[in-house]
Biopython code that builds the backbone (N, CA, C, O; Angstrom):
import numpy as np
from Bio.PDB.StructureBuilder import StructureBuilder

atoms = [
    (1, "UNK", "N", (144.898, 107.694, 88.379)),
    (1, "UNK", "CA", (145.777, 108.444, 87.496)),
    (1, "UNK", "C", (146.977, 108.933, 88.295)),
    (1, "UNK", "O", (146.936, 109.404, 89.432)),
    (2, "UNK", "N", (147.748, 108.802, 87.748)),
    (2, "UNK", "CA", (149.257, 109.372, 88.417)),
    (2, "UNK", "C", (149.554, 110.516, 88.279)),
    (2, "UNK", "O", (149.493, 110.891, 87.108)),
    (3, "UNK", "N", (149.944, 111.461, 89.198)),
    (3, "UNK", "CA", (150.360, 112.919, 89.130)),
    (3, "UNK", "C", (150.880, 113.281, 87.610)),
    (3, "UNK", "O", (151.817, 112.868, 86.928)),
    (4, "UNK", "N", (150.078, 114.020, 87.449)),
    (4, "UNK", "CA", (150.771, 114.737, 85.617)),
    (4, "UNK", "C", (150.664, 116.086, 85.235)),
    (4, "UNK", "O", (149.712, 116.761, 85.628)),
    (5, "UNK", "N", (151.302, 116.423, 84.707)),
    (5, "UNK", "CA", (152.175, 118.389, 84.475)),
    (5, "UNK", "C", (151.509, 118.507, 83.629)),
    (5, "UNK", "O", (151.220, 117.741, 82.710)),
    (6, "UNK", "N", (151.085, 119.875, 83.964)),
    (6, "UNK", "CA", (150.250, 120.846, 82.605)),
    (6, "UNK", "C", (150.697, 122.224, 82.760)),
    (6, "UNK", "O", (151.606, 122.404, 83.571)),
    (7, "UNK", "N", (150.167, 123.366, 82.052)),
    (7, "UNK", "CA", (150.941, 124.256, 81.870)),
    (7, "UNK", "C", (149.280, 124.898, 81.516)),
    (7, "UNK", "O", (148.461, 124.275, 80.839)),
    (8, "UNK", "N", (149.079, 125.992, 82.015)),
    (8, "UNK", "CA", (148.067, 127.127, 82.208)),
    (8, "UNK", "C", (148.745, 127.926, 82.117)),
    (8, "UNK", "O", (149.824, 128.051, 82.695)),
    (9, "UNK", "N", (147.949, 129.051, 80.923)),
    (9, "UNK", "CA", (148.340, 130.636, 80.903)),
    (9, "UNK", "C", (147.452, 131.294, 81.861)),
    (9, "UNK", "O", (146.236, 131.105, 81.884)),
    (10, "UNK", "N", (148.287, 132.312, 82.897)),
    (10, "UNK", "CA", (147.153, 133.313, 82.874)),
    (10, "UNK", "C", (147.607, 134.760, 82.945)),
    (10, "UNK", "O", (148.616, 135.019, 83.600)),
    (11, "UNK", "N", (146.786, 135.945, 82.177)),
    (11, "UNK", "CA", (147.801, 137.141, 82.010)),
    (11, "UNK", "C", (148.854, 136.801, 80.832)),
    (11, "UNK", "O", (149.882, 137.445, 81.046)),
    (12, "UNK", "N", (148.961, 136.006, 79.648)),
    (12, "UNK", "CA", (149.918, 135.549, 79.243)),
    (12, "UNK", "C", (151.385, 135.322, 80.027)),
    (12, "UNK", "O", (152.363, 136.015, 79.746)),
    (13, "UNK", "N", (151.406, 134.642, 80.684)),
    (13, "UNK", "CA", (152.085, 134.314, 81.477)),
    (13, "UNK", "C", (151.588, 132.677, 81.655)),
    (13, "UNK", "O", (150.444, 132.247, 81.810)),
    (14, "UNK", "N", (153.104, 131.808, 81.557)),
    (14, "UNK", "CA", (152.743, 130.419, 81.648)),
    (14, "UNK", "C", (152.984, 129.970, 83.541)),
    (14, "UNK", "O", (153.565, 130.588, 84.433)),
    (15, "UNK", "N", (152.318, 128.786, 83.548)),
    (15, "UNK", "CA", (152.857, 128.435, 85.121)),
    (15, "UNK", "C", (152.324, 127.082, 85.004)),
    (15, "UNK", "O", (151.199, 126.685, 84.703)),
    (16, "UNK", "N", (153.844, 126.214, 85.439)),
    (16, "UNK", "CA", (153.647, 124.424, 85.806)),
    (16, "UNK", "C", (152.495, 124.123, 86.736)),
    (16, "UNK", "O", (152.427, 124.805, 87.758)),
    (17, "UNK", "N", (151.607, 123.220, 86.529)),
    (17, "UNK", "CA", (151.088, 123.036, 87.669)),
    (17, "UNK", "C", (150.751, 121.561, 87.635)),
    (17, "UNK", "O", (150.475, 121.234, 86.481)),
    (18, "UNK", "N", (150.659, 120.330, 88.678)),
    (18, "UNK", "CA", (150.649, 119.123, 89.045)),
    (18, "UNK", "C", (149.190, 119.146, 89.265)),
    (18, "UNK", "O", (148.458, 119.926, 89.874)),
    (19, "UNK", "N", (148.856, 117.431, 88.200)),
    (19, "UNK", "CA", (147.011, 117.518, 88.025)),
    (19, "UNK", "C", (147.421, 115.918, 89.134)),
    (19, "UNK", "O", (148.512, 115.350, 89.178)),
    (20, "UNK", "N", (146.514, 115.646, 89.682)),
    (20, "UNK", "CA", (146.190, 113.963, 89.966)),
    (20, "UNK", "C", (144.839, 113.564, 89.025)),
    (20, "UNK", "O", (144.639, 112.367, 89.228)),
    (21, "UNK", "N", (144.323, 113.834, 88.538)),
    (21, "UNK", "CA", (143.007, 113.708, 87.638)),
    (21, "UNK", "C", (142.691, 114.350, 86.392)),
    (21, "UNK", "O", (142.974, 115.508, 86.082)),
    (22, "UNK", "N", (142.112, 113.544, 85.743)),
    (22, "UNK", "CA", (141.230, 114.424, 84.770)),
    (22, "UNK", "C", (140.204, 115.554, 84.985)),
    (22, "UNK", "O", (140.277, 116.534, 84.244)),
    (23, "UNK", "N", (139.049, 115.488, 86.143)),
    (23, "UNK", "CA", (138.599, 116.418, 87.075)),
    (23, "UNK", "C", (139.254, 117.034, 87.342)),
    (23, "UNK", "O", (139.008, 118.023, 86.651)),
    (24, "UNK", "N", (140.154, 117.272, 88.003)),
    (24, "UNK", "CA", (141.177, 117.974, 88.663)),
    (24, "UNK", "C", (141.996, 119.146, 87.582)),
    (24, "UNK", "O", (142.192, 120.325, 87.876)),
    (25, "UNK", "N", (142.474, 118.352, 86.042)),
    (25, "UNK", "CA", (142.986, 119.300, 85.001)),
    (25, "UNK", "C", (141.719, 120.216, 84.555)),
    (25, "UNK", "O", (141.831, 121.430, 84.385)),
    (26, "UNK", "N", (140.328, 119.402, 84.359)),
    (26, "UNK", "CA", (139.880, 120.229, 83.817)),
    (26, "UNK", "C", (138.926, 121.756, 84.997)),
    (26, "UNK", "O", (138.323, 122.756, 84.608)),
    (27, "UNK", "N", (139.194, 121.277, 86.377)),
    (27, "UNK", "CA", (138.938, 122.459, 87.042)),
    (27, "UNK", "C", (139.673, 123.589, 86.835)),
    (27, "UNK", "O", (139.125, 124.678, 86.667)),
    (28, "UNK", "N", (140.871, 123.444, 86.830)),
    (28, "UNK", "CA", (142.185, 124.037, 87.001)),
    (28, "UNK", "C", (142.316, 124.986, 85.194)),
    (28, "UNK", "O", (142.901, 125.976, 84.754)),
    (29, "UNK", "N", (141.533, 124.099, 84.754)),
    (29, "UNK", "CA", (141.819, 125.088, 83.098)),
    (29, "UNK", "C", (140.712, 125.880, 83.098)),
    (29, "UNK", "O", (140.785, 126.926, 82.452)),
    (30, "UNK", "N", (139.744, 125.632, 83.650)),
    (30, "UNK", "CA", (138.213, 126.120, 83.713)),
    (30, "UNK", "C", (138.465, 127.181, 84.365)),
    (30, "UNK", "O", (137.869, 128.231, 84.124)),
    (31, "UNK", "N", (139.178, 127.097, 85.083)),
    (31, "UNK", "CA", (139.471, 128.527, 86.063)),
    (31, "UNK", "C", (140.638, 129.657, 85.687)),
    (31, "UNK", "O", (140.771, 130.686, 86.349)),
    (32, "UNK", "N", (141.511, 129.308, 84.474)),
    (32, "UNK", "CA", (142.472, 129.832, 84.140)),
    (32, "UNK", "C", (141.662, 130.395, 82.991)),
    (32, "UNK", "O", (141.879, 131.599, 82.851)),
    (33, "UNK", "N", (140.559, 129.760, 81.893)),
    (33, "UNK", "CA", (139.939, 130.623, 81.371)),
    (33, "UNK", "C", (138.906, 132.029, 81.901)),
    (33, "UNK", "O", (138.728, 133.175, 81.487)),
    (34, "UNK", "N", (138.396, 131.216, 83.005)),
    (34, "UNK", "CA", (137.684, 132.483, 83.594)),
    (34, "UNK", "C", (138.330, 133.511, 83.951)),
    (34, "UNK", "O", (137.761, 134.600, 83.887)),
    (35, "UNK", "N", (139.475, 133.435, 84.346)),
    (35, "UNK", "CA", (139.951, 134.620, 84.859)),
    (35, "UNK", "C", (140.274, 135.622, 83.843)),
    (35, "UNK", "O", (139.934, 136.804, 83.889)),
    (36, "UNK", "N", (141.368, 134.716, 82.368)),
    (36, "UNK", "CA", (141.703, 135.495, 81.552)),
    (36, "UNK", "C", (140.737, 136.160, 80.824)),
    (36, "UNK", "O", (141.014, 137.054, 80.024)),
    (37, "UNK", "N", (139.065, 135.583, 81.172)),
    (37, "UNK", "CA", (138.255, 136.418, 80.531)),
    (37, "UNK", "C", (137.616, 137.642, 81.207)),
    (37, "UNK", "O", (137.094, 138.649, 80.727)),
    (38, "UNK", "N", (137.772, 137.338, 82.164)),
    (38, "UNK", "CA", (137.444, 138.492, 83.646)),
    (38, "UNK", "C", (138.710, 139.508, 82.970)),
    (38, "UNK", "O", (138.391, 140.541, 82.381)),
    (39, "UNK", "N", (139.808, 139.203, 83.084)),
    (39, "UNK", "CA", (141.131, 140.176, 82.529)),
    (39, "UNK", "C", (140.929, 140.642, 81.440)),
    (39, "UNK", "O", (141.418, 141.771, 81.423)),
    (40, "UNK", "N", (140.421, 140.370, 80.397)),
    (40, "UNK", "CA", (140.337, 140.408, 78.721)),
    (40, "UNK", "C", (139.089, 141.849, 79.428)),
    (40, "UNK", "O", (139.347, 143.051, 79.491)),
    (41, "UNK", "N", (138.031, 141.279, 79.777)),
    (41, "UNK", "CA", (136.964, 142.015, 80.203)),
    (41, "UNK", "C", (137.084, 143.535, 81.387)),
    (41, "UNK", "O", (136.202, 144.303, 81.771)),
    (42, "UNK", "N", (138.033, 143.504, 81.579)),
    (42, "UNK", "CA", (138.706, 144.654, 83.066)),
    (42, "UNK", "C", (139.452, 145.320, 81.818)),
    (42, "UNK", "O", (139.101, 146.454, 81.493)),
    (43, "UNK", "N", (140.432, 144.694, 81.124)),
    (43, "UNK", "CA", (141.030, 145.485, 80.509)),
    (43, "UNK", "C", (140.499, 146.411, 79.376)),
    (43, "UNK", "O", (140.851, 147.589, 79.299)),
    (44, "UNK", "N", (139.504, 145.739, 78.365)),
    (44, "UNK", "CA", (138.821, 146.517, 77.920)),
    (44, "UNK", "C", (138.123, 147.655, 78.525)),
    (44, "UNK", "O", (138.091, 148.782, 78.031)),
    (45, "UNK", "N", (137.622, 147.333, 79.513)),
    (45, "UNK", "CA", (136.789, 148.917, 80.110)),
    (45, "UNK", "C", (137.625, 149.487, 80.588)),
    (45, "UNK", "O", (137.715, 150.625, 80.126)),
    (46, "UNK", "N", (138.605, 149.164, 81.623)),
    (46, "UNK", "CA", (139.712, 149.990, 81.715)),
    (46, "UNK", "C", (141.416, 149.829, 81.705)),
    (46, "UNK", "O", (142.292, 149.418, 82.466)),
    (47, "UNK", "N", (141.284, 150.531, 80.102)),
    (47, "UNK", "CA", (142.913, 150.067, 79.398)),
    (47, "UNK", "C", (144.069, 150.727, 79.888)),
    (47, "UNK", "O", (145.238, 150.518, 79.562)),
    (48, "UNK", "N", (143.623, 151.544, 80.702)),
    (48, "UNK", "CA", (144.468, 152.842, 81.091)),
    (48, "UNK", "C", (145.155, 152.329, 82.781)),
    (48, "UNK", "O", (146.028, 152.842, 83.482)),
    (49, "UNK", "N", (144.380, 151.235, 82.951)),
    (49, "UNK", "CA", (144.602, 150.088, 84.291)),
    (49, "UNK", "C", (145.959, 149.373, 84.838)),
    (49, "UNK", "O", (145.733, 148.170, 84.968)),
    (50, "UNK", "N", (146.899, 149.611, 85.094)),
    (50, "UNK", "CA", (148.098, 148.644, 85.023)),
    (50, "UNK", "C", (147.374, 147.279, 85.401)),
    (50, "UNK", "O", (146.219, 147.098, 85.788)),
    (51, "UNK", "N", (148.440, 146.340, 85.165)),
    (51, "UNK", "CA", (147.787, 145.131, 85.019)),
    (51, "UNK", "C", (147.720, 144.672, 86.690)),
    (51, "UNK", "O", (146.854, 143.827, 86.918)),
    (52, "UNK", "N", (148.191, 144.937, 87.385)),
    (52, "UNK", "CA", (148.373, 144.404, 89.216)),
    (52, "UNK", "C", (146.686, 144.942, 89.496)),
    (52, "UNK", "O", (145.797, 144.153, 89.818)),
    (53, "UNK", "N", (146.452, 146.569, 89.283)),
    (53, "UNK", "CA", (144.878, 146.838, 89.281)),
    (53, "UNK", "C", (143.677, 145.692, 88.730)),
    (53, "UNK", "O", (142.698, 145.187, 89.279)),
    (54, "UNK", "N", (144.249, 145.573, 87.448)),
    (54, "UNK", "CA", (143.202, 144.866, 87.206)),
    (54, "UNK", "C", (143.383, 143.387, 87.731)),
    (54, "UNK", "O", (142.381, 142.710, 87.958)),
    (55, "UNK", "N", (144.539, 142.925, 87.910)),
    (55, "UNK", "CA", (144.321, 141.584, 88.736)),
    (55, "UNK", "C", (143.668, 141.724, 90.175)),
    (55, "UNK", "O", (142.964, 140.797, 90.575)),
    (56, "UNK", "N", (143.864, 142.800, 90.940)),
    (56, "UNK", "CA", (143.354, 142.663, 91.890)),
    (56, "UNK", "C", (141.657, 142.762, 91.610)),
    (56, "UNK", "O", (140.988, 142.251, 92.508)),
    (57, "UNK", "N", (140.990, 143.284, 90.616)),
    (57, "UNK", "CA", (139.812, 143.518, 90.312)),
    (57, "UNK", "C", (139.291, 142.399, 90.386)),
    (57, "UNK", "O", (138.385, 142.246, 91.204)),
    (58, "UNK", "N", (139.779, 141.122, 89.422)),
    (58, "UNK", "CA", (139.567, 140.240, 88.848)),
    (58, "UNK", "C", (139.450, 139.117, 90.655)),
    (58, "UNK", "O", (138.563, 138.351, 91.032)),
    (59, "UNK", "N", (140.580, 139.476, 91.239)),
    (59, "UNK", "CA", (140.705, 138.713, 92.800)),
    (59, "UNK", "C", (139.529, 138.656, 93.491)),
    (59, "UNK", "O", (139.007, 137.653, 93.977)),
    (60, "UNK", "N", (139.035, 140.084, 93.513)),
    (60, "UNK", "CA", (138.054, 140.542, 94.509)),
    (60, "UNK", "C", (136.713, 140.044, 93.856)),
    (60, "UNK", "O", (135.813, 139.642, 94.595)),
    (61, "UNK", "N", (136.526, 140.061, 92.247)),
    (61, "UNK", "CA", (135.313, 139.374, 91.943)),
    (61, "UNK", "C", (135.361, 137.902, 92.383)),
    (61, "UNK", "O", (134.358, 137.263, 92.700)),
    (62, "UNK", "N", (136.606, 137.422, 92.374)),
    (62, "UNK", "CA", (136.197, 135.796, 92.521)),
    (62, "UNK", "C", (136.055, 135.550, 93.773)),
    (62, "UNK", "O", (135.651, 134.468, 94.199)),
    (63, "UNK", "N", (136.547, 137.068, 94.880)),
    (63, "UNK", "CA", (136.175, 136.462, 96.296)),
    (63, "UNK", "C", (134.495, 136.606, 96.599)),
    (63, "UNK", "O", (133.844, 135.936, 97.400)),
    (64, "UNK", "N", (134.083, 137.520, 95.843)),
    (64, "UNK", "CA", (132.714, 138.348, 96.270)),
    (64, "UNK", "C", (131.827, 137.065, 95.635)),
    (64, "UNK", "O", (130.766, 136.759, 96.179)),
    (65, "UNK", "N", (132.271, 136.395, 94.560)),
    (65, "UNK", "CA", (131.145, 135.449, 94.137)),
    (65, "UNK", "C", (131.130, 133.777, 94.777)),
    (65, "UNK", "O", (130.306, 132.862, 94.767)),
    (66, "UNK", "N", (132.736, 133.995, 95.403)),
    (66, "UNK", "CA", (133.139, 132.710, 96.849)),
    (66, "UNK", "C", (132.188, 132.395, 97.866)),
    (66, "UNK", "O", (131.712, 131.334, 98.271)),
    (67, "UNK", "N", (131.929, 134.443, 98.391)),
    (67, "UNK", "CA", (131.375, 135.132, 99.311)),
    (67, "UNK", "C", (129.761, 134.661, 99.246)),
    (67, "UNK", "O", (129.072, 134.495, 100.252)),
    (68, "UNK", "N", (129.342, 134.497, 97.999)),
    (68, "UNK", "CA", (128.177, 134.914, 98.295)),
    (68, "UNK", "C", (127.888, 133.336, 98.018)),
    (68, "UNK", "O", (126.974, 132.838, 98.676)),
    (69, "UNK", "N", (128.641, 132.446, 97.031)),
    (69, "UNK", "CA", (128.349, 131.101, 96.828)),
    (69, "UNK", "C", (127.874, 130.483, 98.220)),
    (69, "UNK", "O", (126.820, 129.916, 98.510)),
    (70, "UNK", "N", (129.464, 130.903, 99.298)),
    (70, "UNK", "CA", (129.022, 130.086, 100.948)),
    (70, "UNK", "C", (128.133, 130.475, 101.238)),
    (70, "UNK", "O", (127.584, 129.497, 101.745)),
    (71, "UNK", "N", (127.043, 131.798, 101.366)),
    (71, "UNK", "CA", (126.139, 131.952, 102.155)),
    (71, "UNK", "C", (124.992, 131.701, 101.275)),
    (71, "UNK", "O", (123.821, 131.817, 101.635)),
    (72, "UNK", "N", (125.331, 131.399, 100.262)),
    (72, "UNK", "CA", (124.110, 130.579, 99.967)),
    (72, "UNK", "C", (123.842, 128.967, 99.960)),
    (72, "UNK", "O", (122.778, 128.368, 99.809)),
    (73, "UNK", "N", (125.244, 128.432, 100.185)),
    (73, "UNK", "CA", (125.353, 126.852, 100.556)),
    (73, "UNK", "C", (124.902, 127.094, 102.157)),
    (73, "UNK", "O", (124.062, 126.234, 102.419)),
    (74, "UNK", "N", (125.117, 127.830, 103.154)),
    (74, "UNK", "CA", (124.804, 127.627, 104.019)),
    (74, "UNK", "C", (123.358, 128.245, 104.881)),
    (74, "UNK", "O", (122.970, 128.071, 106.036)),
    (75, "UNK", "N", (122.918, 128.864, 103.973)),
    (75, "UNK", "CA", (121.294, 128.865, 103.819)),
    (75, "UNK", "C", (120.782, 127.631, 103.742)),
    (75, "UNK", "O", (120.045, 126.998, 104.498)),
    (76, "UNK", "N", (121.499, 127.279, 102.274)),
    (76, "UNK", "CA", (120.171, 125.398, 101.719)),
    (76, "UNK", "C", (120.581, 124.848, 103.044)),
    (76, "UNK", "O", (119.691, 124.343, 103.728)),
    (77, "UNK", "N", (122.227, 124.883, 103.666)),
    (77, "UNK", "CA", (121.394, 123.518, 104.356)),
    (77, "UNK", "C", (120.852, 123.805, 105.704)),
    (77, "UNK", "O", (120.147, 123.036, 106.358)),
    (78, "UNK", "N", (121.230, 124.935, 106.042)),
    (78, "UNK", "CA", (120.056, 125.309, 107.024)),
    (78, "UNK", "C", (118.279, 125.422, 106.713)),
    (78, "UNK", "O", (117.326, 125.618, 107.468)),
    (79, "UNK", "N", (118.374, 125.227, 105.444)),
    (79, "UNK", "CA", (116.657, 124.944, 105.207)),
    (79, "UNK", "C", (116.518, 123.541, 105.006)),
    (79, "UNK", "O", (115.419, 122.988, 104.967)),
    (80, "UNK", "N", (117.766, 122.864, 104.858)),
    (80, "UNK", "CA", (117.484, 121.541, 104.290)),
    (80, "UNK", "C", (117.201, 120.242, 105.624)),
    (80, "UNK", "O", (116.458, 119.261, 105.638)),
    (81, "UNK", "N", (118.386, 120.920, 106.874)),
    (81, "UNK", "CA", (117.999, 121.000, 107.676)),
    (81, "UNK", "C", (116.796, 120.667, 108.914)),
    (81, "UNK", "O", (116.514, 119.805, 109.746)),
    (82, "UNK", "N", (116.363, 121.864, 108.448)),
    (82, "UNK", "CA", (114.697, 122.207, 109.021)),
    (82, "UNK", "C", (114.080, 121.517, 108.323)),
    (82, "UNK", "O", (113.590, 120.671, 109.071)),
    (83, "UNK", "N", (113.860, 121.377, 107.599)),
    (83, "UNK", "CA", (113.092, 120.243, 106.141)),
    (83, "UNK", "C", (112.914, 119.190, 106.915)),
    (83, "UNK", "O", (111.772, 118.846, 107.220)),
    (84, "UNK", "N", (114.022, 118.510, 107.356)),
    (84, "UNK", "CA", (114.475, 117.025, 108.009)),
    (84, "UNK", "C", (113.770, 117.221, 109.505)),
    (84, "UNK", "O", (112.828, 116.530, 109.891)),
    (85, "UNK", "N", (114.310, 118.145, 110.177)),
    (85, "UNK", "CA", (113.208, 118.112, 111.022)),
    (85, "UNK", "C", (112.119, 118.277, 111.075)),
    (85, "UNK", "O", (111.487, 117.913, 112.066)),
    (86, "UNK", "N", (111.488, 118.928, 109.944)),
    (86, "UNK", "CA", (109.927, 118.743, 109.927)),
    (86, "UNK", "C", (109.799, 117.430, 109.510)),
    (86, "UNK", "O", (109.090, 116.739, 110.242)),
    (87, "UNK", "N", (110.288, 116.883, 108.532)),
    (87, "UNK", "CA", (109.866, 115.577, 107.971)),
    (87, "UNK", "C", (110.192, 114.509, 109.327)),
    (87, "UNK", "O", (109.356, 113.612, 109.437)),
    (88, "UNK", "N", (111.325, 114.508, 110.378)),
    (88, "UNK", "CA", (111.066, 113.399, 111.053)),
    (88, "UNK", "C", (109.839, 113.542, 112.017)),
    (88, "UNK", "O", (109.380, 112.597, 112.660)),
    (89, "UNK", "N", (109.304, 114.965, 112.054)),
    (89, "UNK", "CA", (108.375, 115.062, 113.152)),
    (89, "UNK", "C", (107.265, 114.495, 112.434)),
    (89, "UNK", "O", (106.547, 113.820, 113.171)),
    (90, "UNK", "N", (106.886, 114.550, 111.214)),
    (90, "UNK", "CA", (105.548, 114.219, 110.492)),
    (90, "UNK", "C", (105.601, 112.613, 110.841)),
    (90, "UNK", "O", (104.718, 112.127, 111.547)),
    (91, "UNK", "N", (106.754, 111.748, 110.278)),
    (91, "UNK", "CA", (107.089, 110.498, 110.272)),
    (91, "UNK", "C", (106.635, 110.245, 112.015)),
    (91, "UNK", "O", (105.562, 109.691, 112.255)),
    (92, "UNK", "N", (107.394, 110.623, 112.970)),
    (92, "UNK", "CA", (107.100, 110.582, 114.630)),
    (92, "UNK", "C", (105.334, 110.601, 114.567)),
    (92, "UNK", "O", (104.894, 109.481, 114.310)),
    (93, "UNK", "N", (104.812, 111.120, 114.659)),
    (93, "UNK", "CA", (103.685, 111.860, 114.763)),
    (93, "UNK", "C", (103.136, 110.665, 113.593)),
    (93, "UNK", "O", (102.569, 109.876, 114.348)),
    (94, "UNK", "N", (103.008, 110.176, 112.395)),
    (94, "UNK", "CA", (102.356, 109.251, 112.030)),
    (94, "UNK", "C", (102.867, 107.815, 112.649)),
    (94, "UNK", "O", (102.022, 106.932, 112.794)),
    (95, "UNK", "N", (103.950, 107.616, 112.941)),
    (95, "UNK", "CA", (104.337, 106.345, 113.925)),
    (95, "UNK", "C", (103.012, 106.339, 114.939)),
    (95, "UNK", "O", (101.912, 105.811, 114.780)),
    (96, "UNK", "N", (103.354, 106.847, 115.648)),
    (96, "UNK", "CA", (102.185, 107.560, 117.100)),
    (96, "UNK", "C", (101.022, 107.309, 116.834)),
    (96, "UNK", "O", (100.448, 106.509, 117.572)),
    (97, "UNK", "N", (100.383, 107.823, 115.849)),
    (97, "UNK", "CA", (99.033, 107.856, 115.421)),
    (97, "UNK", "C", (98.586, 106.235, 114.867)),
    (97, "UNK", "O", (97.453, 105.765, 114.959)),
    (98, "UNK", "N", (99.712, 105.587, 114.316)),
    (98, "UNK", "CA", (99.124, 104.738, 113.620)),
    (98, "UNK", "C", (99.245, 102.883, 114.514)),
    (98, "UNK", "O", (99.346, 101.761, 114.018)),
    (99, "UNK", "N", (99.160, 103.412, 116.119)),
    (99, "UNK", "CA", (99.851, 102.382, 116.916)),
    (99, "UNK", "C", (98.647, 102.117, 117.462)),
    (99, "UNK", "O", (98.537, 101.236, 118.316)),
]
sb = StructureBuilder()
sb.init_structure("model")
sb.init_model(0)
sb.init_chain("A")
sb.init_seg("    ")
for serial, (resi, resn, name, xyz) in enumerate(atoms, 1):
    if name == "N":
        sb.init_residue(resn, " ", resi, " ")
    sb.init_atom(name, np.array(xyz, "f"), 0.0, 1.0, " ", f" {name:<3s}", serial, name[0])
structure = sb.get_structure()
């Protein structure tokens, strides 16, 4: 697919942005809804919020759930890991045995 222009609101506020994919547009919209619903959701509880507050609210949730996504990708594969080394030792160890 060839580079192609789309247009995402977020905050009502529009902004150009360059897709190379269909994947690619629909990450990019997937994430422009979440936020405006994170915003829709900040603003309701607190209306009294200028909007820079609540964007930064909205920032810090998507870093804290970034935050916690990596350390849990880098748990699995540190168990996944160990997994592999147990499994080549079982495999070693039946090689051995079965000679």
């Amino acid at each position: 697919m060839a580079e192609q222009s789309i247009t995402i609101k977020i905050a009502g506020r529009s902004y150009p942005l360059k897709v190379n994919s269909p994947e690619h547009e629909e990450v990019i919209r997937k994430a422009a809804d979440d936020i405006n619903r994170m915003l829709e959701a900040y603003q309701n509880k607190f209306p009294e919020k200028p909007m820079v507050e609540i964007l930064s609210f909205v920032a810090l949730n998507v870093c804290m759930s970034n935050v916690t996504l990596n350390r849990q990708l880098k748990d699995m594969t540190a168990g996944e890991d160990a997994l592999a080394r147990e499994l080549a030792g079982y495999l070693d160890n039946i090689d051995k045995n079965s000679r």
